[in-house]
mmJSON file of the N, C-alpha and C atoms, coordinates in Angstrom:
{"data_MODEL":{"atom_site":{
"group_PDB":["ATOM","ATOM","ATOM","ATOM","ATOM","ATOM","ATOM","ATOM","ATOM","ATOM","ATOM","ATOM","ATOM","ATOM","ATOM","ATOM","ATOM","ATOM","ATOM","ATOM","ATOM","ATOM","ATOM","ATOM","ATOM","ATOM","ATOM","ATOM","ATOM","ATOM","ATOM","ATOM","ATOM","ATOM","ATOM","ATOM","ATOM","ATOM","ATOM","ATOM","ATOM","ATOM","ATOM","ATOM","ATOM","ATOM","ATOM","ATOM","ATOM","ATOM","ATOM","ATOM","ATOM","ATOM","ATOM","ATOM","ATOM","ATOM","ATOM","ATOM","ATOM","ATOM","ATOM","ATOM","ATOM","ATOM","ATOM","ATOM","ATOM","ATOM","ATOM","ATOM","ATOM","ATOM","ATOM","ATOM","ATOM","ATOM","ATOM","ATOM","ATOM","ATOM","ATOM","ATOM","ATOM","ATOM","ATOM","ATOM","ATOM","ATOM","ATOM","ATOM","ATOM","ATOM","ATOM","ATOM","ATOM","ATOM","ATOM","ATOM","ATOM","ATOM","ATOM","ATOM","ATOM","ATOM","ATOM","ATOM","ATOM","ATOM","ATOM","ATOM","ATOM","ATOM","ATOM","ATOM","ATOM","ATOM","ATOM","ATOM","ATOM","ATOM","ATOM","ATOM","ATOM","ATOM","ATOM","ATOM","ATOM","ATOM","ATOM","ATOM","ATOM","ATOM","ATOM","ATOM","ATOM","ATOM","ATOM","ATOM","ATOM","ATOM","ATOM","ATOM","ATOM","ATOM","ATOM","ATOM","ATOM","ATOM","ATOM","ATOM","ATOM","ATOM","ATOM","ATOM","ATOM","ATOM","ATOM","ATOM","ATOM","ATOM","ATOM","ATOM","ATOM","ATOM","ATOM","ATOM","ATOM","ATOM","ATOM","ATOM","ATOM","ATOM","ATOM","ATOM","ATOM","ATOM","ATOM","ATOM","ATOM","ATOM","ATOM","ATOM","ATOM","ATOM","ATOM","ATOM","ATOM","ATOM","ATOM","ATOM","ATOM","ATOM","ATOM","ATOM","ATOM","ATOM","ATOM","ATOM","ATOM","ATOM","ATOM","ATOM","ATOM","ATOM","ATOM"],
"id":[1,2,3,4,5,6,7,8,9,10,11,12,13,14,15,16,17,18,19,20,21,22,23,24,25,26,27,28,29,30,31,32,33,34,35,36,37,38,39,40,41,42,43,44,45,46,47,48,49,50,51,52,53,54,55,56,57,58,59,60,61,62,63,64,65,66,67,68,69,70,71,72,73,74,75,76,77,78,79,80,81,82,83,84,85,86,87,88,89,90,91,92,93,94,95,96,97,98,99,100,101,102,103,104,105,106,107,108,109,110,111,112,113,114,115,116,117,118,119,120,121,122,123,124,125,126,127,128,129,130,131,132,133,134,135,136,137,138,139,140,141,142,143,144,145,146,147,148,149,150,151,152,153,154,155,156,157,158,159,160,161,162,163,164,165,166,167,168,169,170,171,172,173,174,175,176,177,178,179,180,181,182,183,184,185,186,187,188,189,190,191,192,193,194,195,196,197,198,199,200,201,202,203,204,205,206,207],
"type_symbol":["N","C","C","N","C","C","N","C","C","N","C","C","N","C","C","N","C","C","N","C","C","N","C","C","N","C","C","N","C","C","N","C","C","N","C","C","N","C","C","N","C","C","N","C","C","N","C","C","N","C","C","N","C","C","N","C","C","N","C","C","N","C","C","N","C","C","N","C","C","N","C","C","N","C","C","N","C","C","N","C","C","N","C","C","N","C","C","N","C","C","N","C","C","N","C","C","N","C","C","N","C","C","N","C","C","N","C","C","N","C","C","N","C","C","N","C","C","N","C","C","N","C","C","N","C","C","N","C","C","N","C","C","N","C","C","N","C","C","N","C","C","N","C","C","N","C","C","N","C","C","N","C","C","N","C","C","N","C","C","N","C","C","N","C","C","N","C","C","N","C","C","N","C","C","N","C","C","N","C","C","N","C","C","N","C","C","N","C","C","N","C","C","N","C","C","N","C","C","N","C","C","N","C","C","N","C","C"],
"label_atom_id":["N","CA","C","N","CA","C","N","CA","C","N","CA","C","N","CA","C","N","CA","C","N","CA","C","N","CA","C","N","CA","C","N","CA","C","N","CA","C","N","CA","C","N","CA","C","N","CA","C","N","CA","C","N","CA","C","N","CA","C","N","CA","C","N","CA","C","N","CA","C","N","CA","C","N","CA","C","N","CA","C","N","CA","C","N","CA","C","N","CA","C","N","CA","C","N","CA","C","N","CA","C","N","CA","C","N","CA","C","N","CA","C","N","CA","C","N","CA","C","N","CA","C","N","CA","C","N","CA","C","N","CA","C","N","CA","C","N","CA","C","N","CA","C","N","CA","C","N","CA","C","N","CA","C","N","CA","C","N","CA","C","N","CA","C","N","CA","C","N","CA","C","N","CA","C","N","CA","C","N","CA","C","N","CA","C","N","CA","C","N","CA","C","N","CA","C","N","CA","C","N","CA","C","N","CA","C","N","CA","C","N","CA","C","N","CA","C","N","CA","C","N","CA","C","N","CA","C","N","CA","C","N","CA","C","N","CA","C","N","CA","C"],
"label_alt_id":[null,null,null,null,null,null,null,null,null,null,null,null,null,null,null,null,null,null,null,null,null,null,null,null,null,null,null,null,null,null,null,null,null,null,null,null,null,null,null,null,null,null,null,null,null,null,null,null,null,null,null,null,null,null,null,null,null,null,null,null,null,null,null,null,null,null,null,null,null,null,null,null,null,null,null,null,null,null,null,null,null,null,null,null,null,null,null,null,null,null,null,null,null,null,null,null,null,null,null,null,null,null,null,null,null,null,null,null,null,null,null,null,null,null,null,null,null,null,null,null,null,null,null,null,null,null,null,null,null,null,null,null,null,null,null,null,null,null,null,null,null,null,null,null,null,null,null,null,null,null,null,null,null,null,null,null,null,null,null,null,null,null,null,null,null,null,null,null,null,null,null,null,null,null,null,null,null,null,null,null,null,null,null,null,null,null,null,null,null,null,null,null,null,null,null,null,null,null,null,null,null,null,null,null,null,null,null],
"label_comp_id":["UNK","UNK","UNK","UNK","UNK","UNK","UNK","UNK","UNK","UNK","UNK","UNK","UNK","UNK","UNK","UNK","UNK","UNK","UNK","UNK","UNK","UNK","UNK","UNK","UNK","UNK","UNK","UNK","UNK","UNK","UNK","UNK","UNK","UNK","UNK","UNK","UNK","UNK","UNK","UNK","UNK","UNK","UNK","UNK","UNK","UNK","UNK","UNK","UNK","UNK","UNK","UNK","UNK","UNK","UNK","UNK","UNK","UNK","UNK","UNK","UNK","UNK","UNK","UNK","UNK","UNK","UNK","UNK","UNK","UNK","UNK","UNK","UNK","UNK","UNK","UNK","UNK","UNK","UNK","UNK","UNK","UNK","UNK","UNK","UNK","UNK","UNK","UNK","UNK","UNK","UNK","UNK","UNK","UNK","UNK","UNK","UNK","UNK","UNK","UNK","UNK","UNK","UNK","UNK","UNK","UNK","UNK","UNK","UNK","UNK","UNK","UNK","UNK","UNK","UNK","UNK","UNK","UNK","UNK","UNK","UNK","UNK","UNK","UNK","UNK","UNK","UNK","UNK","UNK","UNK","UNK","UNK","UNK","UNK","UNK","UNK","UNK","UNK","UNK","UNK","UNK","UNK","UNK","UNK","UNK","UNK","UNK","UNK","UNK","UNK","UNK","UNK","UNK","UNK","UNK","UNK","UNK","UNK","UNK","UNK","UNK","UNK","UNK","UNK","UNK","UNK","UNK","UNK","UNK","UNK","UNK","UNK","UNK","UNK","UNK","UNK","UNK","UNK","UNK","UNK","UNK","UNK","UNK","UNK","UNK","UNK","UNK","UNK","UNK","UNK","UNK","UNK","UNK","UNK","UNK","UNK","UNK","UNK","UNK","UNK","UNK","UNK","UNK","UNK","UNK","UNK","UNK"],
"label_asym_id":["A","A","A","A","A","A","A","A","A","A","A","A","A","A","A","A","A","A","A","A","A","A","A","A","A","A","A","A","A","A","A","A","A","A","A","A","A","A","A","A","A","A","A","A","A","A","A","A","A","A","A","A","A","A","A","A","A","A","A","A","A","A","A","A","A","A","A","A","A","A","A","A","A","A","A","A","A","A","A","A","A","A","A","A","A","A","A","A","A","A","A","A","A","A","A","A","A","A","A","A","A","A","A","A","A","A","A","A","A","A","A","A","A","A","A","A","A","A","A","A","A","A","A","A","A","A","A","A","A","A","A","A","A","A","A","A","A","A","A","A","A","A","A","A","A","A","A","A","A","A","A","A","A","A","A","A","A","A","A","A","A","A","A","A","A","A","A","A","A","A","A","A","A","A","A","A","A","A","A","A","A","A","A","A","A","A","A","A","A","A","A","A","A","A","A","A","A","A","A","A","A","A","A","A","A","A","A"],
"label_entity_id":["1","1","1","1","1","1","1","1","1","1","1","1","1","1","1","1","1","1","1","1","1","1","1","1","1","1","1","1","1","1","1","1","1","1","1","1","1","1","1","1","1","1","1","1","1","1","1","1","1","1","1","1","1","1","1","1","1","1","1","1","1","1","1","1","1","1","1","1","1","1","1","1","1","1","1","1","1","1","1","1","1","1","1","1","1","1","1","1","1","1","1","1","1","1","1","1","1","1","1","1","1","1","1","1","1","1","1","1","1","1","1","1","1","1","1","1","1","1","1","1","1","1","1","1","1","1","1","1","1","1","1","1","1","1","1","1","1","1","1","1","1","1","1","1","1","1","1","1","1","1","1","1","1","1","1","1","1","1","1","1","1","1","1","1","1","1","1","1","1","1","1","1","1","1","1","1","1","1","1","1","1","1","1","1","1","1","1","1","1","1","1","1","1","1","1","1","1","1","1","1","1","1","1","1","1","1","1"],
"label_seq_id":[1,1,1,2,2,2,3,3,3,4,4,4,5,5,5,6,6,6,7,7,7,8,8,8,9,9,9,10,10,10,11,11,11,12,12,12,13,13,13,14,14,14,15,15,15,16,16,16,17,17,17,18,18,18,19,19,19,20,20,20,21,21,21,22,22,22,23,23,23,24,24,24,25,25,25,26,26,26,27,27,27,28,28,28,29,29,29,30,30,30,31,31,31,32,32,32,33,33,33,34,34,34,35,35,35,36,36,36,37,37,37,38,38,38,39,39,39,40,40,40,41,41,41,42,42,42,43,43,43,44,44,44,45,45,45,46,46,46,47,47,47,48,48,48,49,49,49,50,50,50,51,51,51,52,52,52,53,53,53,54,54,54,55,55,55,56,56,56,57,57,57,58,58,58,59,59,59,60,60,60,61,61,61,62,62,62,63,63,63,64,64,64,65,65,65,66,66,66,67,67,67,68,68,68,69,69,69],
"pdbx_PDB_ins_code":[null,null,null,null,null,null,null,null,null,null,null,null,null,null,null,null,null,null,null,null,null,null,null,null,null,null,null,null,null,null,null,null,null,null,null,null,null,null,null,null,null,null,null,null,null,null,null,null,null,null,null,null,null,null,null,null,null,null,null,null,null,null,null,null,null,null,null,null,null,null,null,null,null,null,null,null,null,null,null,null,null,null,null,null,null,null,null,null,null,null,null,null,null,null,null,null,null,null,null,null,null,null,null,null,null,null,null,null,null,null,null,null,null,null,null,null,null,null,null,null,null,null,null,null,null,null,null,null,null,null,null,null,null,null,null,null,null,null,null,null,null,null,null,null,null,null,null,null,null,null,null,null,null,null,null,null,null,null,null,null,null,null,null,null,null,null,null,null,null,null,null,null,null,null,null,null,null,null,null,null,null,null,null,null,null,null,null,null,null,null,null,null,null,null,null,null,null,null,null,null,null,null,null,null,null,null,null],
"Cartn_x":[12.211,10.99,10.749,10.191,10.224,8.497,8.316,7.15,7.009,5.266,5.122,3.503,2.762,1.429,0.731,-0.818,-1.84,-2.301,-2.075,-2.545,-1.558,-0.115,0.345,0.784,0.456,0.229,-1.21,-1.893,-3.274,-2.926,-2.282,-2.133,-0.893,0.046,0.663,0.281,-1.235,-2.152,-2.528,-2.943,-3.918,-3.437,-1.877,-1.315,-0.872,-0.446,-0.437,-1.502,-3.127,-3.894,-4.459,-4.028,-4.52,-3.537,-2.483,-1.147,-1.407,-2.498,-2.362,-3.59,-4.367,-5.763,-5.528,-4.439,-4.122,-3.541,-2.305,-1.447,-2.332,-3.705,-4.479,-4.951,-5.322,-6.183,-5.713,-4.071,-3.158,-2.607,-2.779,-2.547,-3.626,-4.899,-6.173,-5.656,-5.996,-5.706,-5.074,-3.382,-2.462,-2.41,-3.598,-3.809,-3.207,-2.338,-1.381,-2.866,-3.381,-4.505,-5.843,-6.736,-8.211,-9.132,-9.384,-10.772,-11.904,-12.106,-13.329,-14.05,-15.786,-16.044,-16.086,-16.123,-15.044,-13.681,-12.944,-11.394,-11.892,-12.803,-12.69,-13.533,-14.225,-15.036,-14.161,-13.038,-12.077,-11.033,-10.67,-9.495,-10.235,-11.634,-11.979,-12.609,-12.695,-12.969,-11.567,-10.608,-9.025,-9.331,-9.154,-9.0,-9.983,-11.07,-11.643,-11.536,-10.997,-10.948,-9.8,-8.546,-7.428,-7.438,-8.312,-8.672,-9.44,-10.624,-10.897,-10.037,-9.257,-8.578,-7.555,-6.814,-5.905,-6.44,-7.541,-8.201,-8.88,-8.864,-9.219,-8.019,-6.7,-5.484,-5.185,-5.42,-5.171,-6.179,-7.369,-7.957,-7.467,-7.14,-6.948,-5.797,-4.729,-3.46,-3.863,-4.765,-5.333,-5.892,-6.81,-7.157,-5.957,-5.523,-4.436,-3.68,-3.597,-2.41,-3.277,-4.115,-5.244,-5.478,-5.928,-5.85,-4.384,-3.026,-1.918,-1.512,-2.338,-2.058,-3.14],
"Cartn_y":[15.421,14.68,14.687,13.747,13.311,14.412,14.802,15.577,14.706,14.178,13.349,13.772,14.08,14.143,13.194,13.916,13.138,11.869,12.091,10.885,9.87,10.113,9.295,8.198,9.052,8.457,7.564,8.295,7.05,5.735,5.96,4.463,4.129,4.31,3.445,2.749,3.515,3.674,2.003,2.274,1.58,0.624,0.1,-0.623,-1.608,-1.275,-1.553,-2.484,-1.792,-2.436,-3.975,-3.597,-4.754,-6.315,-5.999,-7.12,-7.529,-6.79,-6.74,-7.845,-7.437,-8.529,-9.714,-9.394,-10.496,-11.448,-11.453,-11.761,-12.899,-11.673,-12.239,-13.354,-13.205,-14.703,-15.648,-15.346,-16.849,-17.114,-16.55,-17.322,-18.013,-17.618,-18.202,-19.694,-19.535,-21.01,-21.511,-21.485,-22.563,-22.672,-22.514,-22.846,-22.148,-20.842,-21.008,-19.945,-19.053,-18.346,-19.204,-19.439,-20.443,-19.123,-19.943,-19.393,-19.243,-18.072,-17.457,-16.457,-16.515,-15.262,-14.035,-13.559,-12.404,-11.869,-12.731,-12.809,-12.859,-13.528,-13.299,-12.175,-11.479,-10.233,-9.081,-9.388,-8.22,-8.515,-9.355,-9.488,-9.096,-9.324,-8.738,-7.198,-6.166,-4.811,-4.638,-5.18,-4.455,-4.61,-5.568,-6.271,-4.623,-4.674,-3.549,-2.118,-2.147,-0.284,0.382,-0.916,-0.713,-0.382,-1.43,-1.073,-0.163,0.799,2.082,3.416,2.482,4.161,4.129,2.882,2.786,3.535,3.019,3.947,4.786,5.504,6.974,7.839,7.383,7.811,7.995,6.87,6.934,8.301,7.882,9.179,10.368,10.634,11.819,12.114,11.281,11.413,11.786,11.262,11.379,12.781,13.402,14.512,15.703,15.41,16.528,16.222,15.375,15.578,16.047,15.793,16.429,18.116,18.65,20.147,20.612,19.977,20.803,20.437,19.852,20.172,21.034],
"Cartn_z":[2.89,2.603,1.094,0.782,-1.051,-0.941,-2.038,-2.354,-3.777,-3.438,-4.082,-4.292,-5.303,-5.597,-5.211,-5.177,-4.316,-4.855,-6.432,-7.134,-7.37,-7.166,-7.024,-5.984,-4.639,-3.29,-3.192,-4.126,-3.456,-4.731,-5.728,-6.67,-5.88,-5.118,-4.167,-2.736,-2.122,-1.032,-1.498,-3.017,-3.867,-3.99,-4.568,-4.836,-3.253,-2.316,-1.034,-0.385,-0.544,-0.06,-0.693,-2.323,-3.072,-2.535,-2.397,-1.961,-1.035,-0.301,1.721,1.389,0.752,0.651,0.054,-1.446,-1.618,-0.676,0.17,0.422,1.89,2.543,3.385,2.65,1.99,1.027,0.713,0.409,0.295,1.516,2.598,3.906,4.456,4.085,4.28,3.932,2.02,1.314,1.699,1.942,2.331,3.582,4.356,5.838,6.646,6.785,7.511,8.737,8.281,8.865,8.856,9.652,9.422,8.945,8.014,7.028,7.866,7.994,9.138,8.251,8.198,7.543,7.733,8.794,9.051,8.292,8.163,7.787,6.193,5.213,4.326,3.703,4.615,4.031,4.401,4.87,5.479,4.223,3.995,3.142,1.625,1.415,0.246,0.337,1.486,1.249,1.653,1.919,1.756,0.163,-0.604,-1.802,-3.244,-2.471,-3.357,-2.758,-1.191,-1.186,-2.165,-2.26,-3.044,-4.29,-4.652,-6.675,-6.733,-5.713,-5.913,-5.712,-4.334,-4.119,-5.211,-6.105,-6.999,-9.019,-8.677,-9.992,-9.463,-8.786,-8.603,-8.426,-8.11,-8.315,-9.523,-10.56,-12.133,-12.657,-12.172,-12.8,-12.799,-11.708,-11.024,-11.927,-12.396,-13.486,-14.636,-15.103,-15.988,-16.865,-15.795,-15.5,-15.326,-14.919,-14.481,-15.832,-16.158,-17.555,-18.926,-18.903,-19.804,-19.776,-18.519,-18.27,-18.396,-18.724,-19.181,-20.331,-20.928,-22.805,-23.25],
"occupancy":[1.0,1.0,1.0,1.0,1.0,1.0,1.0,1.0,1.0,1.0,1.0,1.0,1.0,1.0,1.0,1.0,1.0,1.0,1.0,1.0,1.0,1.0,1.0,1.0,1.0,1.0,1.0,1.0,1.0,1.0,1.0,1.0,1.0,1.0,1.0,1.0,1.0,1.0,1.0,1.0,1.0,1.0,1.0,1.0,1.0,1.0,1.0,1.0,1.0,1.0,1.0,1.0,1.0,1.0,1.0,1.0,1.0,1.0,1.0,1.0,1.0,1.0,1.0,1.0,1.0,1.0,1.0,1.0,1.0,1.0,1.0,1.0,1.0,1.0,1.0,1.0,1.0,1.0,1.0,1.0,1.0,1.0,1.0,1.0,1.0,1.0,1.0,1.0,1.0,1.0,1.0,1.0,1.0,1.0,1.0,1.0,1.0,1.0,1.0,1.0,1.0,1.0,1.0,1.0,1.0,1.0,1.0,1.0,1.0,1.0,1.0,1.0,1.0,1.0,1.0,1.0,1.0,1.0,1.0,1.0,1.0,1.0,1.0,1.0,1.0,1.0,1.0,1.0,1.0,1.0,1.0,1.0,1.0,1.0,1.0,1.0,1.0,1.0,1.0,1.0,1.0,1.0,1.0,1.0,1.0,1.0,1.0,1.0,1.0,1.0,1.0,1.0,1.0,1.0,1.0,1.0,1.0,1.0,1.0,1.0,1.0,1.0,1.0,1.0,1.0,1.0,1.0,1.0,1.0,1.0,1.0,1.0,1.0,1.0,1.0,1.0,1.0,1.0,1.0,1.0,1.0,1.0,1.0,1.0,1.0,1.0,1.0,1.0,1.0,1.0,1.0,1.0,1.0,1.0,1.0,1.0,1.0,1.0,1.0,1.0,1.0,1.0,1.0,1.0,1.0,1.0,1.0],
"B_iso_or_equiv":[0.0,0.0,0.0,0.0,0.0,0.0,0.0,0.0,0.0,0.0,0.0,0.0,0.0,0.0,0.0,0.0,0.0,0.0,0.0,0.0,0.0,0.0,0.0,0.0,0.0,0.0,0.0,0.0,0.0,0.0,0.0,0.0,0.0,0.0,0.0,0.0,0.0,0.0,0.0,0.0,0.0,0.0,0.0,0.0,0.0,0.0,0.0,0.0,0.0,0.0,0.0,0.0,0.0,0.0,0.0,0.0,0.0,0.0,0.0,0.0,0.0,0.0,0.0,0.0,0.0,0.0,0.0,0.0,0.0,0.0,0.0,0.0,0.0,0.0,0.0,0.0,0.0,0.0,0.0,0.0,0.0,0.0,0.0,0.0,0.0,0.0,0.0,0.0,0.0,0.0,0.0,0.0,0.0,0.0,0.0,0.0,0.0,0.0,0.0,0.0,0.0,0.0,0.0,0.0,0.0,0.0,0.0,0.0,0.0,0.0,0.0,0.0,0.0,0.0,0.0,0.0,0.0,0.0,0.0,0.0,0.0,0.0,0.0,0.0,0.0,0.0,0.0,0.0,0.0,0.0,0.0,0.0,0.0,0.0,0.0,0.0,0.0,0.0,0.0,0.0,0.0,0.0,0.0,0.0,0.0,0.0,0.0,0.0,0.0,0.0,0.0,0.0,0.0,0.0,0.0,0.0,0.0,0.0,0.0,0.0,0.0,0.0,0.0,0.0,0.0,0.0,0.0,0.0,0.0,0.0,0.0,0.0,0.0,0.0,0.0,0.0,0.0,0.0,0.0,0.0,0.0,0.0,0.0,0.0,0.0,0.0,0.0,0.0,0.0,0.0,0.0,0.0,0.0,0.0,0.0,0.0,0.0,0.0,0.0,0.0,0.0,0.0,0.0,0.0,0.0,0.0,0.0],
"pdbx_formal_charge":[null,null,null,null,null,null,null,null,null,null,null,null,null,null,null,null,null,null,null,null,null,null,null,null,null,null,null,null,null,null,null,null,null,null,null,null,null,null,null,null,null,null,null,null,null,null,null,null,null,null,null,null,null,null,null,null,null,null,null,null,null,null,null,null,null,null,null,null,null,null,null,null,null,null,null,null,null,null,null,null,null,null,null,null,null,null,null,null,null,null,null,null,null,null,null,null,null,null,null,null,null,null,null,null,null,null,null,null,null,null,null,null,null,null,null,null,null,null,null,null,null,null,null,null,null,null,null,null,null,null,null,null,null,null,null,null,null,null,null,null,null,null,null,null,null,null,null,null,null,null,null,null,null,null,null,null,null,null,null,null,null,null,null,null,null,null,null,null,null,null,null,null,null,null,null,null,null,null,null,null,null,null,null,null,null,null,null,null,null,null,null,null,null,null,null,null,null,null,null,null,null,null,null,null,null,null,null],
"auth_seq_id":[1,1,1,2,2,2,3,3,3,4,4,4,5,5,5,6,6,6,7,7,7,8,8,8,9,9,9,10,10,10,11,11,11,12,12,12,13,13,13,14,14,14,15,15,15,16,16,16,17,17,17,18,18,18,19,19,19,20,20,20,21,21,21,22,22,22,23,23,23,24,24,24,25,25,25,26,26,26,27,27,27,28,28,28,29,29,29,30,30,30,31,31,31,32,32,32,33,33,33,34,34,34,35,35,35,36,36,36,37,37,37,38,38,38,39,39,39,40,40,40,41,41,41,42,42,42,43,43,43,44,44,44,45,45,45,46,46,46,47,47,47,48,48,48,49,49,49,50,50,50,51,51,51,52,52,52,53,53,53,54,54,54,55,55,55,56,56,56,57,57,57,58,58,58,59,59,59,60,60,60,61,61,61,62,62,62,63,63,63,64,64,64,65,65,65,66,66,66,67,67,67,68,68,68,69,69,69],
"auth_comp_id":["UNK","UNK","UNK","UNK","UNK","UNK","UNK","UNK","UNK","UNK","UNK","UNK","UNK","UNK","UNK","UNK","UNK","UNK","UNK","UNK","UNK","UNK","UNK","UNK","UNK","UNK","UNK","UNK","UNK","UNK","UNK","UNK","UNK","UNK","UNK","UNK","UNK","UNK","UNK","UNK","UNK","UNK","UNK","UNK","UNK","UNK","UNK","UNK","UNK","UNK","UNK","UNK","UNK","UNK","UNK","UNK","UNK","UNK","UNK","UNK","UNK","UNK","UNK","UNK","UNK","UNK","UNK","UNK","UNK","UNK","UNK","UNK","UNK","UNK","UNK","UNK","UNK","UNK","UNK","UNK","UNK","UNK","UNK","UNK","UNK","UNK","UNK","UNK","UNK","UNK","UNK","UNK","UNK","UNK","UNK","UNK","UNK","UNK","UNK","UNK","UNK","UNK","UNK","UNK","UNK","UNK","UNK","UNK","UNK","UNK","UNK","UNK","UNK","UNK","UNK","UNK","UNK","UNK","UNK","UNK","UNK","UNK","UNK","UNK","UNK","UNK","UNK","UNK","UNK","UNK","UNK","UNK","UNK","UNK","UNK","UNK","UNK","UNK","UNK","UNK","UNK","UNK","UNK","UNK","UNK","UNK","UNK","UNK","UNK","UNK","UNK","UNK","UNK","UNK","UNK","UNK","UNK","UNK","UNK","UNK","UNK","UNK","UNK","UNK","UNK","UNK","UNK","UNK","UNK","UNK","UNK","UNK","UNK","UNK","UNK","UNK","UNK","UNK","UNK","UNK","UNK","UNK","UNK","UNK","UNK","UNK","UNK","UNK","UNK","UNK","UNK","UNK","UNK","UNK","UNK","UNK","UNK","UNK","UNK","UNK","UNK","UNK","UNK","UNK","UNK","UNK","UNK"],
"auth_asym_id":["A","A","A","A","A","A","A","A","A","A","A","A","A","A","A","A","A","A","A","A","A","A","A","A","A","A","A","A","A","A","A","A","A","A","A","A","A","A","A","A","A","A","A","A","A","A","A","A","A","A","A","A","A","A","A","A","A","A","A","A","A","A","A","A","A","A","A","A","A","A","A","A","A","A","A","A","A","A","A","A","A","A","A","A","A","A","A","A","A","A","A","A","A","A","A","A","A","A","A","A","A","A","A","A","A","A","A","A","A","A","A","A","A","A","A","A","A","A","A","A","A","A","A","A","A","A","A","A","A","A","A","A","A","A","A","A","A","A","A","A","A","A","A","A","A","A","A","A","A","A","A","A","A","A","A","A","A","A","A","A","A","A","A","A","A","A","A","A","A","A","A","A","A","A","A","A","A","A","A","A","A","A","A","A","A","A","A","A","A","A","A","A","A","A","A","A","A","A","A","A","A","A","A","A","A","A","A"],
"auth_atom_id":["N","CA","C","N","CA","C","N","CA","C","N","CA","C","N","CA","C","N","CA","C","N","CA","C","N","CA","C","N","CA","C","N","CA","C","N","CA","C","N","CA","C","N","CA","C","N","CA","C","N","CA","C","N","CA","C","N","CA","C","N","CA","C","N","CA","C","N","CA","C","N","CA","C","N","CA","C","N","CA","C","N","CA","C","N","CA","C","N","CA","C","N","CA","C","N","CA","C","N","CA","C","N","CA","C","N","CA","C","N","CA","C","N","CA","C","N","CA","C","N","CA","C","N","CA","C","N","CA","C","N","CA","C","N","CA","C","N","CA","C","N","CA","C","N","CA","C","N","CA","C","N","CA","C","N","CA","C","N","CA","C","N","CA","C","N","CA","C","N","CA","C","N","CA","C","N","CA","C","N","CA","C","N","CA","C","N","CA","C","N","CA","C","N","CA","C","N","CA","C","N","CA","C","N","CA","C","N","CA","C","N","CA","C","N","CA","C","N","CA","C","N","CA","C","N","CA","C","N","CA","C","N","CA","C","N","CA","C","N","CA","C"],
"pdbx_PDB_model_num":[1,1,1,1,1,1,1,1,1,1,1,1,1,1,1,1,1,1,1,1,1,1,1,1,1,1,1,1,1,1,1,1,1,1,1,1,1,1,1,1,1,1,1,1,1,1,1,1,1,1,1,1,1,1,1,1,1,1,1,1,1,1,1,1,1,1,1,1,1,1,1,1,1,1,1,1,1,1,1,1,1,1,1,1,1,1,1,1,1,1,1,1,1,1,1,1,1,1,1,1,1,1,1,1,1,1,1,1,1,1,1,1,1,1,1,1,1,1,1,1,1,1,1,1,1,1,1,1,1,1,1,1,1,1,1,1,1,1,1,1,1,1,1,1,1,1,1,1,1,1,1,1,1,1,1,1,1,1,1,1,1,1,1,1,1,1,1,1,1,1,1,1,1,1,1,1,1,1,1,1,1,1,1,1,1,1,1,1,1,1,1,1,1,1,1,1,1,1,1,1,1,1,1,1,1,1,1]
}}}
Protein backbone atom coordinates (compact mmCIF):
# COMPACT_ATOMS: atom_id res chain seq x y z
CA UNK A 1 0.00 0.00 0.00
CA UNK A 2 1.43 3.55 -1.07
CA UNK A 3 1.52 5.68 2.36
CA UNK A 4 0.52 8.87 1.40
CA UNK A 5 -0.26 11.99 3.90
CA UNK A 6 -3.49 13.36 4.91
CA UNK A 7 -2.98 16.54 3.13
CA UNK A 8 -2.06 15.19 0.27
CA UNK A 9 -5.04 12.80 -0.04
CA UNK A 10 -7.60 15.50 0.62
CA UNK A 11 -5.89 17.94 -2.45
CA UNK A 12 -6.40 14.72 -4.57
CA UNK A 13 -10.08 14.09 -2.60
CA UNK A 14 -10.11 17.89 -3.68
CA UNK A 15 -8.90 17.68 -7.01
CA UNK A 16 -11.38 14.66 -7.92
CA UNK A 17 -14.46 16.34 -6.74
CA UNK A 18 -13.80 19.64 -8.63
CA UNK A 19 -13.63 17.50 -12.31
CA UNK A 20 -16.67 15.44 -11.02
CA UNK A 21 -18.73 18.86 -10.81
CA UNK A 22 -17.09 20.11 -13.54
CA UNK A 23 -17.47 17.38 -15.85
CA UNK A 24 -21.47 17.23 -14.37
CA UNK A 25 -21.96 20.75 -15.75
CA UNK A 26 -20.63 20.10 -19.24
CA UNK A 27 -22.94 17.24 -19.64
CA UNK A 28 -25.71 19.46 -18.42
CA UNK A 29 -24.66 22.20 -21.29
CA UNK A 30 -24.14 19.96 -24.24
CA UNK A 31 -27.43 18.32 -23.44
CA UNK A 32 -26.34 15.04 -23.04
CA UNK A 33 -27.91 15.15 -19.02
CA UNK A 34 -31.39 17.66 -18.76
CA UNK A 35 -30.79 20.64 -16.73
CA UNK A 36 -32.87 20.07 -13.55
CA UNK A 37 -32.41 22.22 -10.40
CA UNK A 38 -31.58 19.62 -8.39
CA UNK A 39 -28.77 18.43 -10.79
CA UNK A 40 -27.39 21.90 -10.82
CA UNK A 41 -27.21 22.60 -7.01
CA UNK A 42 -25.57 19.11 -6.76
CA UNK A 43 -23.03 19.62 -9.41
CA UNK A 44 -22.18 23.02 -7.72
CA UNK A 45 -21.71 21.68 -3.79
CA UNK A 46 -19.59 18.79 -5.55
CA UNK A 47 -17.96 21.92 -7.41
CA UNK A 48 -17.25 23.83 -3.85
CA UNK A 49 -16.87 20.81 -1.27
CA UNK A 50 -13.74 20.15 -3.67
CA UNK A 51 -12.16 23.66 -3.64
CA UNK A 52 -12.58 23.49 0.27
CA UNK A 53 -11.53 20.12 0.95
CA UNK A 54 -8.61 21.01 -1.89
CA UNK A 55 -7.41 24.23 0.04
CA UNK A 56 -7.61 22.91 3.26
CA UNK A 57 -5.25 20.15 2.00
CA UNK A 58 -2.86 23.01 0.76
CA UNK A 59 -3.05 24.51 4.07
CA UNK A 60 -2.50 21.78 5.92
CA UNK A 61 1.04 21.56 3.50
CA UNK A 62 1.63 24.54 4.24
CA UNK A 63 1.61 24.33 7.90
CA UNK A 64 3.40 21.30 8.24
CA UNK A 65 6.26 22.59 6.09
CA UNK A 66 6.51 25.70 8.11
CA UNK A 67 6.75 23.81 11.70
CA UNK A 68 9.96 21.86 10.08
CA UNK A 69 12.06 24.78 9.30
Amino acid sequence: MIKMSKEALEIIIGGFLLVAGFALSFLMVVDILEKHISLLILAFSISFAGLLIGFYGIYGLVISHRKGD
